[in-house]
Each structure stands twice: as C-alpha cells, then as structure tokens.
C-alpha positions as CSV (number, residue, x, y, z in Angstrom):
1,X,0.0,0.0,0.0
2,X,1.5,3.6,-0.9
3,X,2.1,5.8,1.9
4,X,0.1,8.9,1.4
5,X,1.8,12.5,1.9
6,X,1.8,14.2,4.9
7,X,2.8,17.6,6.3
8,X,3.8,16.0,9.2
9,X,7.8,16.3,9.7
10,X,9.1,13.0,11.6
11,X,9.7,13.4,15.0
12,X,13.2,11.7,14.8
13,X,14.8,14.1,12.3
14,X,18.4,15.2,12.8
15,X,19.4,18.8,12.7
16,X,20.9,17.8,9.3
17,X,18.2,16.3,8.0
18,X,15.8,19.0,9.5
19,X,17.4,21.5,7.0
20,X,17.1,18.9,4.1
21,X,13.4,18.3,5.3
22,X,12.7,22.3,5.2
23,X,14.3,23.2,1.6
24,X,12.8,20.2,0.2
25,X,9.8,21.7,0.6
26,X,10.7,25.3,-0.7
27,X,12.7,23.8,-3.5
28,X,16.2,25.3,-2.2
29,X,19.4,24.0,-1.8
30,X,20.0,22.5,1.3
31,X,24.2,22.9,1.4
32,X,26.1,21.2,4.5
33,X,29.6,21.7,2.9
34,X,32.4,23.3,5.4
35,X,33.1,25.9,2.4
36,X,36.5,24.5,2.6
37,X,37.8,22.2,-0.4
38,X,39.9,20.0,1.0
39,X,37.3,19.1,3.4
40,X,34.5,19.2,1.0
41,X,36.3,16.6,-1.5
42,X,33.9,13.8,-1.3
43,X,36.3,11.6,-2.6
44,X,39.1,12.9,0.2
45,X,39.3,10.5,2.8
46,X,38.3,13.2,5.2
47,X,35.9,12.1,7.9
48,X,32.3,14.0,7.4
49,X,30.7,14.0,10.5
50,X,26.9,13.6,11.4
51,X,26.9,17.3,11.2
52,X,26.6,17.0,7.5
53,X,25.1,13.3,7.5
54,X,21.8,12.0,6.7
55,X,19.9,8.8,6.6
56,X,19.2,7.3,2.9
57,X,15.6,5.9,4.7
58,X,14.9,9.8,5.0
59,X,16.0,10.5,2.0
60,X,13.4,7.8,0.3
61,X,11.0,9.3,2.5
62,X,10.9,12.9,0.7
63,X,11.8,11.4,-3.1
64,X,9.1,9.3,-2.3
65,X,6.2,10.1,-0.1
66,X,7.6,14.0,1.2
67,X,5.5,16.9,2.0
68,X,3.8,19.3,-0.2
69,X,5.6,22.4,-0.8
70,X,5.5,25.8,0.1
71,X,2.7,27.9,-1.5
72,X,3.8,28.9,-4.5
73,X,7.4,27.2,-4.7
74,X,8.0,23.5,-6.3
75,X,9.3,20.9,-3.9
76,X,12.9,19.5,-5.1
77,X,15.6,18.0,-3.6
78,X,18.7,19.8,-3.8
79,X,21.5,18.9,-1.8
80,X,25.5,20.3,-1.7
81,X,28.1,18.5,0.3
82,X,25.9,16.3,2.0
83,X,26.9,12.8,3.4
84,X,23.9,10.2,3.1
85,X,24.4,6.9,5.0
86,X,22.9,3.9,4.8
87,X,21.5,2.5,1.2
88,X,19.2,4.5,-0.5
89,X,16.4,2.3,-1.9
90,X,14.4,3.4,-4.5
91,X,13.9,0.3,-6.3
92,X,10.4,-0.1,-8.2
93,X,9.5,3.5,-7.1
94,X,8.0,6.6,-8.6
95,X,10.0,9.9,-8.1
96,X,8.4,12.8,-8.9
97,X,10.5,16.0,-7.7
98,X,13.9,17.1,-9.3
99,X,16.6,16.0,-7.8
100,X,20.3,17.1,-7.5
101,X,22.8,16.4,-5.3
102,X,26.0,18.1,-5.8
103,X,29.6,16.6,-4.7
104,X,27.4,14.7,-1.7
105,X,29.0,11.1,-0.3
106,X,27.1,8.4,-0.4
107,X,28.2,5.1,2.0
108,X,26.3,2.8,0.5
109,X,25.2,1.6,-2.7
110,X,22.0,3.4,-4.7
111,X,19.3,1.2,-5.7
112,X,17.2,2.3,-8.4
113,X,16.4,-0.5,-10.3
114,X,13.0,-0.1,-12.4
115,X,12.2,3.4,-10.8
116,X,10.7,6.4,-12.6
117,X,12.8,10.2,-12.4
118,X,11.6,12.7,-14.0
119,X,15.2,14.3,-14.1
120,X,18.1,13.0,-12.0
121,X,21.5,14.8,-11.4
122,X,24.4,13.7,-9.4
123,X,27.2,15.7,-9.6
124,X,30.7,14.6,-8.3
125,X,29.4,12.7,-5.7
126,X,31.0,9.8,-4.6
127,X,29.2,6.7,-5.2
128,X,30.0,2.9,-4.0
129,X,27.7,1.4,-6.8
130,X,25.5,2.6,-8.7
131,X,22.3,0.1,-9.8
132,X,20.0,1.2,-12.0
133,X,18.7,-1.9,-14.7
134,X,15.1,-0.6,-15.9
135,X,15.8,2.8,-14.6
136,X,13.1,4.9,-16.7
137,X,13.5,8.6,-16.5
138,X,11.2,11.5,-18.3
139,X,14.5,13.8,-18.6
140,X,18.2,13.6,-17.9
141,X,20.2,11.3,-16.1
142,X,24.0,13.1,-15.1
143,X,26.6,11.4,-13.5
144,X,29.1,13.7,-14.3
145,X,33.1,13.9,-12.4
146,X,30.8,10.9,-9.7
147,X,33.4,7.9,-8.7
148,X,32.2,4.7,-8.8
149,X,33.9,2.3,-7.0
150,X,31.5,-0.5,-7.9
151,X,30.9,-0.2,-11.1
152,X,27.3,1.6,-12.7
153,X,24.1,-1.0,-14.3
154,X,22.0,0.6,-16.7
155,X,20.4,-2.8,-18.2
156,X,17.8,-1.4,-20.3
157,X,17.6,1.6,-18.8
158,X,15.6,4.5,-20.6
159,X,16.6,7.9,-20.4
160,X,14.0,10.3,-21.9
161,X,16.4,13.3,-22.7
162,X,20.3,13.0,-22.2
163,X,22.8,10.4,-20.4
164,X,25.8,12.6,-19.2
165,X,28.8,10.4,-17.9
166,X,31.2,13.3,-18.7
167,X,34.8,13.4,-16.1
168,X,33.3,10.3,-14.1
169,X,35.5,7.4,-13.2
170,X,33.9,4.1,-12.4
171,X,36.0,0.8,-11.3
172,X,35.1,-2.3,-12.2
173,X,32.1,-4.4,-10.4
174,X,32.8,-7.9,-9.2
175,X,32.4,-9.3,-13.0
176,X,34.6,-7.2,-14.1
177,X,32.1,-4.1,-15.9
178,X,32.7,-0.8,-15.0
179,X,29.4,-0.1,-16.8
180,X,26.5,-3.0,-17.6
181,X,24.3,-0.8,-20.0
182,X,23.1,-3.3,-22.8
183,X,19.8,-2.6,-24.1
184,X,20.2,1.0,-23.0
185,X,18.2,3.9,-24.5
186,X,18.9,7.1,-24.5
187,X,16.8,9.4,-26.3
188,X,18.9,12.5,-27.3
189,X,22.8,12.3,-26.5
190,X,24.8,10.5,-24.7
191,X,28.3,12.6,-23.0
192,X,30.8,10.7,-21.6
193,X,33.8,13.3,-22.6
194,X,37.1,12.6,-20.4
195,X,34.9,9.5,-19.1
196,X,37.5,7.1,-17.2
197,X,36.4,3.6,-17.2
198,X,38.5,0.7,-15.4
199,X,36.3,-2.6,-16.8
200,X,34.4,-3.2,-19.7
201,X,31.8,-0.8,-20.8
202,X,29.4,-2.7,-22.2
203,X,26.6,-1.4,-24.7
204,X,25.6,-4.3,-26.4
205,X,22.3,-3.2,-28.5
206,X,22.0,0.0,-27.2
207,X,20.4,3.2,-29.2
208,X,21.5,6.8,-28.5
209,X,19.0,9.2,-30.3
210,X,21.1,11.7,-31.4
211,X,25.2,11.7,-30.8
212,X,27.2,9.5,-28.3
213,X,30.4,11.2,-27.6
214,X,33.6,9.6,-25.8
215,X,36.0,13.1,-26.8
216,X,38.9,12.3,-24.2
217,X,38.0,9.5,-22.9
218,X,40.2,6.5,-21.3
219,X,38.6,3.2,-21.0
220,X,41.0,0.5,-19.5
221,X,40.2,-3.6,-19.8
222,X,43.8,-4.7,-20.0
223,X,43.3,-8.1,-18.7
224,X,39.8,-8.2,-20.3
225,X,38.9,-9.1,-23.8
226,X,36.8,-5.4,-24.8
227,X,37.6,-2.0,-22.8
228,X,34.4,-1.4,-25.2
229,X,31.6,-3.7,-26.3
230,X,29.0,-2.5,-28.2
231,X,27.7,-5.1,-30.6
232,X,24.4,-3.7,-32.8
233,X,24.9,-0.2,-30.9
234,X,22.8,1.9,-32.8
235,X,23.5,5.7,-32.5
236,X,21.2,7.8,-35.1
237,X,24.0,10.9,-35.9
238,X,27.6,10.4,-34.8
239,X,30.3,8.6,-32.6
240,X,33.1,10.6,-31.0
241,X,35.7,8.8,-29.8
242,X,38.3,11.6,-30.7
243,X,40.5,13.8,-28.7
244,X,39.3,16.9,-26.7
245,X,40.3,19.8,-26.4
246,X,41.4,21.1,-22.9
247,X,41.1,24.8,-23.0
248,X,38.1,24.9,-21.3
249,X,36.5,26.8,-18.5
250,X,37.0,25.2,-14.7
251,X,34.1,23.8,-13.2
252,X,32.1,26.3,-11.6
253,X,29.2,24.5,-9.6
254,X,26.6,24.5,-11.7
255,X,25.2,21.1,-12.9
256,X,24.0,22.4,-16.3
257,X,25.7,20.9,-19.4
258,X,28.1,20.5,-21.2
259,X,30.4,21.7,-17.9
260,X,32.6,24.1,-20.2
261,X,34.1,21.0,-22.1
262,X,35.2,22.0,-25.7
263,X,35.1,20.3,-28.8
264,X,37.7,18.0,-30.6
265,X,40.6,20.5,-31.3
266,X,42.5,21.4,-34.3
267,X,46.2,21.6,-34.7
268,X,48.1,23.4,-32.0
269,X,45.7,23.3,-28.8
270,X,45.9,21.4,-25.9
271,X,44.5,18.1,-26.0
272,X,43.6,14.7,-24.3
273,X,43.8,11.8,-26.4
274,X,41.0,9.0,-26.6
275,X,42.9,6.1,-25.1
276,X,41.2,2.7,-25.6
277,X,43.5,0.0,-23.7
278,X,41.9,-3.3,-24.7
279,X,39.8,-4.6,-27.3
280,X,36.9,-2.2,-28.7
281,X,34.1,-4.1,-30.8
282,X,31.4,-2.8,-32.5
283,X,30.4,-5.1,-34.7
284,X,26.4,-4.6,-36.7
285,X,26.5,-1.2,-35.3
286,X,24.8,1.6,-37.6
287,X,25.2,5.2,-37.3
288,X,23.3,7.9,-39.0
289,X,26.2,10.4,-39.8
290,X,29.5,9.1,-38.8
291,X,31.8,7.0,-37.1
292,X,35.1,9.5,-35.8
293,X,38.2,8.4,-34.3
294,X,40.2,11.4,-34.9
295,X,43.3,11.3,-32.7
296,X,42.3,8.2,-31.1
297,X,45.2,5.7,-29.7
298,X,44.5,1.9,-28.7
299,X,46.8,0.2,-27.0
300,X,46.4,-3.7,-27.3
301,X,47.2,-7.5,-27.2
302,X,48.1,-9.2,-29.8
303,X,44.6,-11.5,-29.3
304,X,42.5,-8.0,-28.6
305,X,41.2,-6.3,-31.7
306,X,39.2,-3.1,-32.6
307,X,36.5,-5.2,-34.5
308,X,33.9,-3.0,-36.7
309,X,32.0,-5.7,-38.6
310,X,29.4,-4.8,-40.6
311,X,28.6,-1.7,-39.5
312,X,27.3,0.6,-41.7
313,X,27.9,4.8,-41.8
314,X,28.0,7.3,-44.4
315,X,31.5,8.5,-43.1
316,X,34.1,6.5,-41.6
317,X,36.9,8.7,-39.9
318,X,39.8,6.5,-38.6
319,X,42.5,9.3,-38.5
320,X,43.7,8.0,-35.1
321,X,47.4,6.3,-34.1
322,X,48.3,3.3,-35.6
323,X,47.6,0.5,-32.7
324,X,51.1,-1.5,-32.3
325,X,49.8,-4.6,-31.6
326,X,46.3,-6.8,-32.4
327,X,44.1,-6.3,-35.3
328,X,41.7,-4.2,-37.0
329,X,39.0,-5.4,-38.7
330,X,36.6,-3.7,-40.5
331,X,35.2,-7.2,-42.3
332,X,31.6,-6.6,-44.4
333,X,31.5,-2.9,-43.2
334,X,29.6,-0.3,-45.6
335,X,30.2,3.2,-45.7
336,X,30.3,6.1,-47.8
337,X,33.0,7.9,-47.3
338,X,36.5,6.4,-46.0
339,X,38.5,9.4,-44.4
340,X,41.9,8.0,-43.2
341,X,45.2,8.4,-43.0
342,X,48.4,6.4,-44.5
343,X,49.5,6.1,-40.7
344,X,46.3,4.7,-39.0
345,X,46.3,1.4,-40.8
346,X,48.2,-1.4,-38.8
347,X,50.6,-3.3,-41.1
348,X,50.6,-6.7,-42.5
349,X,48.4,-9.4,-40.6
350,X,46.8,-6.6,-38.1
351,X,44.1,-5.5,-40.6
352,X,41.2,-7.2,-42.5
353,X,39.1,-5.7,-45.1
354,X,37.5,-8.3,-46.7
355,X,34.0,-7.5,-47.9
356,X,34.7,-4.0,-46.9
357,X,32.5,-1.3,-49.2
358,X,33.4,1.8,-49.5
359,X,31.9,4.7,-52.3
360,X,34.7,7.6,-51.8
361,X,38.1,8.0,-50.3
362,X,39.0,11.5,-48.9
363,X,42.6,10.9,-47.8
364,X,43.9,13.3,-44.8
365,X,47.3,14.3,-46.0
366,X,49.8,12.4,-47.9
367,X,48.2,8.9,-49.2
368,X,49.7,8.0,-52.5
369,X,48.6,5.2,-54.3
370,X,51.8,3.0,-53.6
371,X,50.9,3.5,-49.7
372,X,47.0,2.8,-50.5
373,X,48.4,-0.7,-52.4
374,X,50.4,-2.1,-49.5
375,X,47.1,-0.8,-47.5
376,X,45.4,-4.0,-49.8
377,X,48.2,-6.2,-49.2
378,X,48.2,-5.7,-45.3
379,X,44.9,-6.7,-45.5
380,X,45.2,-9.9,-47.7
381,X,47.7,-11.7,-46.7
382,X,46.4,-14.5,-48.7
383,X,45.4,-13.4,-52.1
384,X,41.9,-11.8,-52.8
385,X,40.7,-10.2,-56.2
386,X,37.7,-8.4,-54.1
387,X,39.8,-5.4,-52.1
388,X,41.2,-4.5,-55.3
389,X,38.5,-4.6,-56.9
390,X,36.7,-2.6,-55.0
391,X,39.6,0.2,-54.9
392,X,39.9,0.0,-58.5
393,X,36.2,0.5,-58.7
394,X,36.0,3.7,-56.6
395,X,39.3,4.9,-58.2
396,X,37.2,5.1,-61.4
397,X,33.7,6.1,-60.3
398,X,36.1,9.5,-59.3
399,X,37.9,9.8,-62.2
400,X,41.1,8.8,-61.7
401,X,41.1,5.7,-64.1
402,X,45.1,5.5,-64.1
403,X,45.0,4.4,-60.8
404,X,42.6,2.3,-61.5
405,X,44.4,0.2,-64.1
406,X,47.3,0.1,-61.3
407,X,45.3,-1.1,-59.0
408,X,43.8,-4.4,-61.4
409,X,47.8,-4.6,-62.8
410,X,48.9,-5.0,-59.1
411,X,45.7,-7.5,-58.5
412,X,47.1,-9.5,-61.8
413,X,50.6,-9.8,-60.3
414,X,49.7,-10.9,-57.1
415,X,47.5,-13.4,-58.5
416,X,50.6,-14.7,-60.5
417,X,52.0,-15.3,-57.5
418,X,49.4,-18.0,-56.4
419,X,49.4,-19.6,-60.1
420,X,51.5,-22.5,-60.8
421,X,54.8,-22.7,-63.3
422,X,53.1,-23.2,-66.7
423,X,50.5,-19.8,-66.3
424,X,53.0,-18.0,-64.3
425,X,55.6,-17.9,-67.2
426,X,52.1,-16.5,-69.1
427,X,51.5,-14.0,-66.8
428,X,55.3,-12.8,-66.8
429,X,55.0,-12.9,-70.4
430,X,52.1,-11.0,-70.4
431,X,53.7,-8.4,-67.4
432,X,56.1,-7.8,-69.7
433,X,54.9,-7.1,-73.3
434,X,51.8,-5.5,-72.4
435,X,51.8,-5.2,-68.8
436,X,48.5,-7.5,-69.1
437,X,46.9,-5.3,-71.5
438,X,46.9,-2.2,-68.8
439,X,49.7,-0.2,-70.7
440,X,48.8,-0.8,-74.5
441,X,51.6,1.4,-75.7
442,X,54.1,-1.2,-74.3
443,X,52.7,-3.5,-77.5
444,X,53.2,-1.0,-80.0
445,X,57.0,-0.2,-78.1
446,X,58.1,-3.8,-79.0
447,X,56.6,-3.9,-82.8
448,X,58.1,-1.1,-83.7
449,X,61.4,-2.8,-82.1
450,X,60.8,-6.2,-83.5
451,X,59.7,-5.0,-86.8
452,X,63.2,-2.3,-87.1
453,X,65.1,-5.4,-85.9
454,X,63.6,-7.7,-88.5
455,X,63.8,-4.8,-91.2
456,X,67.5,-4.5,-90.5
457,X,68.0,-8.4,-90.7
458,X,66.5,-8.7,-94.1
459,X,68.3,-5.9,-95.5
460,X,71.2,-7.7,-95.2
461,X,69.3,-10.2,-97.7
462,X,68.5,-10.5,-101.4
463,X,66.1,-13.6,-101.5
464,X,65.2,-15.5,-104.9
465,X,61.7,-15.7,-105.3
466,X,60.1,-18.8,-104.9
467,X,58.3,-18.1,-109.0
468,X,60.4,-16.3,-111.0
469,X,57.7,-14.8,-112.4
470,X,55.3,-14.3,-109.7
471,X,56.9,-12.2,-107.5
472,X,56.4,-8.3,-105.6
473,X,59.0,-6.5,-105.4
474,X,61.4,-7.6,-102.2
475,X,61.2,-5.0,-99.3
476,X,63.0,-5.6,-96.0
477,X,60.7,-3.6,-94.5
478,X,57.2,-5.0,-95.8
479,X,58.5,-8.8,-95.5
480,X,59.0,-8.1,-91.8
481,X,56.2,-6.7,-91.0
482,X,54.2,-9.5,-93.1
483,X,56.1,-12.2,-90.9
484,X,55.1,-10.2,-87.2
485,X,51.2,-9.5,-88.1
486,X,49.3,-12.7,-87.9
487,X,46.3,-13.0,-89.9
488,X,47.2,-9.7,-92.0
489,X,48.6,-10.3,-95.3
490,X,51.1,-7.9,-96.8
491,X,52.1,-10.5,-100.0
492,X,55.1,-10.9,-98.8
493,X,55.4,-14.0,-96.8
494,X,55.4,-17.1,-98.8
495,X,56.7,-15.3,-102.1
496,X,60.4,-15.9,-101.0
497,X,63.0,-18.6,-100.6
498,X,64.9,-18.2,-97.2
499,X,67.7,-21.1,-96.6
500,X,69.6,-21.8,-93.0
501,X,69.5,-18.9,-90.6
502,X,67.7,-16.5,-92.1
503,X,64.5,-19.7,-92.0
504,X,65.1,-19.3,-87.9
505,X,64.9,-15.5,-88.4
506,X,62.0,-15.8,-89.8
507,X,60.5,-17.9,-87.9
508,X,61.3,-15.9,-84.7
509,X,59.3,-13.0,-85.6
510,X,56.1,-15.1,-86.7
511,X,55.7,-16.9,-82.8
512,X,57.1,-13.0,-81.6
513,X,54.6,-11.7,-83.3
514,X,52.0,-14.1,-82.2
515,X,52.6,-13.8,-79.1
516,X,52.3,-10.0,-79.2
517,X,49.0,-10.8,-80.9
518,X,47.4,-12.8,-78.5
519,X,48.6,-10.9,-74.9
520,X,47.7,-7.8,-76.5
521,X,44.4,-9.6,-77.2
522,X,44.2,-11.1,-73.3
523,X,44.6,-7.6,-71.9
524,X,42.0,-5.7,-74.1
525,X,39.9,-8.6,-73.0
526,X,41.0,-8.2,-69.7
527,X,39.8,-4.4,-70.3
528,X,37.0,-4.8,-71.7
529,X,35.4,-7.1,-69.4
530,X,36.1,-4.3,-66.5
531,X,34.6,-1.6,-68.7
C-alpha cells in the first residue's frame, strides 16, 4: 500500500536532516559543505561527521512520499556537500520531484532498479555502486566527475532526454564491468567526454537518439577481452571517440551541461587523447552520420582487436594512431565515405578488409597510391581479387582511371604469385609485353622494335623468289612486317625462298609476333570485361 503524503515532519529528524526536510519543501538548496575544499572533496578520505550526514531511509521518504511544498514554490531535492548513510532504496518507485545532489558522499550503494525520475543529477558525488537496470526517467540522467567504486548497471535503462557520464571514473564491479548498460536507451545524446572507465563498458544493443560522444576519454580492460563492447549499438547521428580539447573553463558549480568541455581540437591546442586499452568491438553497429576516431590511440594485445564488422555509416573517420599490436577489422562494413590516413592502418596481418564497401576515399594528408596498395596487401595476406576490386572501382567512379588500371595490374601480379609454373611464365610474359593489356603502348614499343630489328636483318638479304615470275618487289621492311602480323597479309610472306639462318629468323618474328597478338588480345579482354 502507498504511503500517502503528509505535512507532518518525523519526530526523529536530525538537525541535518531537518534543513534537508525544510528546503525540500521550498525547492532550495540545502548545502552542508564546510566551504573548505579540502574538506568538501567527497572523494578525500576526510571524515564527514553527522553534522553534514543524513539517513538514505529519509531521504526515500521525501523522493518518495515527502510533503507538499510551500505555496507557491515546487518541492525539489537539492542537496550540496551532503553525506547520506545507509543505502538508499528506490527500487520499483516513482520519483516525482527534481533532484540534484552536488559533490554529496554516499556510503552505500543506490538502488534504483526499475524506478521512474523525472530528471536525475548527481554531480561529483562519490558513489560505492550505482544500480540502476530498468531505470526509466522522463529527462536527464547526469553522472558527471561521480566515482564509482562499484561499477554503474544501466540494463535497459531508458533515459528520456540525455545520459551525461562526462569526467566520471567508475572501477570495475565484481564481474569485471565498469558499466553493464546493454539494451540501453537514451533518447537524445549520450556525453561521456574525459569519461574514465577501469572494466568493460558494455553497450551491447544500445540506441543513442542523437550523438554518443567519448571526446577524451580512457577506458581500460587490460586483462579483459573489450575496454568497449557494443555489438548492434545503434546511435542515429555520430560517434566521437576523438581527442578533446582542454582549453576549457573550470568547473564552476553549476550542474548544467556540457560543464565548459570544448570540442575535438585542431592543430596546436591542448588536448587529451582518446585512449582505448583493450579490445573495442562494434560489430552490426549503424550510425546515422558518422563514425570519428580522430586522434584516437589503442593500446592492445596481440589477441585484442578493434572489430567493426558490418557496421554501416555514411563517413568513416579513422585518423587516429596506428595500434602497435592486435588487429583491425573492419570485415563486411559499408560506408560512404572512407577518411583515413596512410598512418592509422596497422601493417601486414593486423588489418582485414575483406567484404569492406566503400563509395569515396577523402585521404587526410599524404596517401599516394603506392601506400594505398600495401594498405590491400596488409589486409590480404592471402590473395583476394575483391579489395582491389573494390579500390579500383572507386578509383574510377572518381575519375582517376590511371589508378585504376594500377590497382587491377597490381591485382594481376599478385594473382601470379598463387598460379602454378606453366600460367606464371604466361602471366610474366604477359607483365612484360603488355603489362597484361593495362599499358597498350608497351605492344606498340616492342613492334616497332621487332619490326626495325627484323627490317634490319633482311636488309642484309636479297632472297630469290620462290616463281620467278610471280613475284612483288622484295622490301626488307614489308617482308618483316608481313612475318610479325598474324592473320594480315602484306604479299610478302610465302613469295620468297629463305635457306639456313635467315629460316630461324624468320620464324622468330612469326611466334614473336604471335605472341604479341594474342597478350595484347588477353589484356583488351581483360579491359573490356572491366569496362
């Protein structure tokens, strides 16, 4: 049965409590700090006596079944430097007031599993544990600069407005989270700029409804296999997990967003890097706008990896540091637009792109296409015609059709590689007459060589005709050129009697020129069948 409300103040109230009891009702700020900041630290180990204490049970009381307020003012609870002992149980209930509590101490855990807020704010308050699965709030949730020393549960939490995580650090929780928040919904952004995380920070199937942003922020799962996992995370505009810029204003009290934070910075300004120390997966994720990891640095295992399977974006930033060790895979992904650098990509075996589709690459500095080719190789280190394929194929659909052809002639060479003796020798016959049909001038080059050669050779000759009186007139020139074009007949060829070496001669330039004939013929194929 629901406790009804009551003006009634309990007779066993604390002066502490008293003062929280009276401003709840006028919807003021009930502050017990010592306006000292070493003592008001709540994560100092500074003893705060019952001077500034109150009991969690009273606490529930007013969230839950407190006075009316004052005519004319709206009941809240507000609360500055406050210690609150005991737990504070709030599981399955319905809290209608606003509440804040700013840089209060709690001793035990909070338990708001499947409870109603309209909005909730904690402000660098020191927090054992925070659980909160099926939380449901009408507004904003803030955690912002709280510790955690038990890790934070947000199981399919919904947050109607914005999650703010922003300067918290939260430990790890006995199975080794820092923060349990699959299923999670957040309906307009979720901040966790120069978050610190010592766990996992799990977001498996969660769906942010406008931006999730991790600007500066360190998650650590050394021993762990994700620092981030967030399988089918769904985030409708963009995911920041860039560098920050630090020029921003100090905190000054106030718990209204976004805390003087400032945005990812540009060359020259102070900055903290996103550091991600441990695996990061977000495999099936989608995001509406983009996907940035501009100035981001991963530090892992050679068995961790930063896994992006499937997802699909329309821009796909990774202009962070190249991760020493483990892998990156980016496996089936589809995005638009690829923005990267020649310095981001890990080297051979740390990256796989196969199945990777991308529309347009917009390079960040100095990418040349030799660096964009061992990019392919890296990522193949057995052989795969798809990843060139696919460069060649946005190469072209931008108008850069030379690279293109580079791209499909180093495809056919690293093919070769695979083939056995017999069609090897073809292909390095093909590489080098006609660079398998990708240069066509180098076919004209060696006619004109073979034909001069053969030209010079046979005017050196004076042949007898094979009928005397059936005959053209002999030219050097003509008879060559008769002997290296197959099908083509100049009426030379067969009119004249060659003995001994100048029959080998001959000879040489017909299979010469057949062979011209047929890999010039495999590489306009080759051509045409790739339009």
């Amino acid at each position: 049965m629901t406790e009804a409300r009551t003006d009634e103040e309990p007779a066993d109230l604390t002066s502490a409590e008293r003062r929280m009891w009276d401003a709840y009702r006028t919807g003021s700020i009930c502050d017990l700090s010592a306006r000292a900041a070493d003592r008001d630290d709540p994560h100092a180990e500074h003893v705060w006596g019952p001077e500034r204490s109150v009991r969690a049970r009273v606490v529930a009381r007013l969230l839950l079944h407190g006075p009316p307020p004052v005519p004319g003012r709206v009941a809240s609870l507000k609360l500055r430097g406050v210690r609150i002992s005991g737990r504070l149980e709030l599981s399955g209930g319905t809290v209608a007031p606003y509440v804040e509590l700013q840089s209060c101490r709690f001793d035990s855990e909070i338990q708001l599993s499947e409870a109603r807020f309209g909005t909730l704010r904690l402000v660098n308050c020191a927090i054992p544990r925070l659980e909160a699965a099926r939380l449901h709030t009408e507004g904003d949730l803030h955690l912002p600069r709280c510790r955690v020393a038990r890790g934070i549960r947000l199981t399919d939490a919904q947050i109607g407005t914005d999650l703010l995580v922003s300067q918290a650090v939260v430990q790890r929780d006995n199975k080794g989270r820092a923060i349990a928040a699959d299923g999670l919904s957040v309906a307009q952004d979720l901040q966790g700029e120069l978050l610190e995380t010592h766990g996992e920070m799990s977001l498996r199937g969660a769906k942010v409804g406008v931006s999730m942003n991790l600007r500066g922020a360190h998650l650590r799962n050394p021993s762990g296999r994700f620092a981030l996992n967030a399988p089918q995370l769904t985030v409708e505009r963009t995911l920041y997990l860039t560098s920050i810029a630090l020029d921003y204003a100090a905190y000054g009290g106030t718990s209204t967003p976004p805390y003087g934070l400032g945005p990812t910075p540009v060359r020259g300004r102070r900055a903290r890097y996103f550091e991600c120390v441990g695996g990061l997966r977000l495999d099936d994720g989608r995001f509406g706008d983009a996907i940035d990891f501009y100035g981001a640095r991963f530090t892992l295992t050679d068995e961790q990896e930063i896994s992006l399977r499937r997802i699909q974006t329309p821009e796909f930033r990774f202009v962070g540091e190249r991760p020493e060790y483990g892998r990156v895979v980016v496996s089936g992904a589809k995005v638009v637009k690829l923005v990267d650098t020649s310095t981001s990509w890990p080297g051979p075996g740390g990256l796989s792109i196969e199945g990777f589709v991308y529309e347009n690459l917009a390079p960040r500095g100095h990418f040349p296409l030799s660096r964009r080719l061992e990019w392919v190789a890296a990522a193949t280190p057995e052989y795969s015609p798809e990843p060139y394929e696919r460069l060649a194929a946005v190469l072209r659909a931008s108008g850069e059709d030379q690279d293109a052809r580079e791209v499909l002639l180093a495809k056919q060479r690293r093919r070769r590689a695979t083939l056995p003796a017999a069609p090897k020798a073809w292909g390095y016959l093909q590489d080098w007459t006609v660079v398998y049909g990708y240069r066509p001038g180098r076919a004209a080059l060696w006619m004109a060589v073979l034909w001069a050669a053969g030209a010079l050779m046979f005017s050196q000759l004076d042949p007898p005709a094979i009928k005397a009186d059936e005959h053209p007139q002999w030219s050097a020139a003509l008879y060559a050129l008769d002997l290296l074009l197959p099908v083509i007949d100049l009426g030379q060829q067969g009119q004249w009697k060659l003995e001994g070496g100048w029959q080998w001669g001959a000879a040489g330039l017909v299979v010469m020129g057949w062979i011209l004939a047929t890999t010039v013929a495999a590489g306009a194929s080759r051509l045409l069948r790739r339009g």
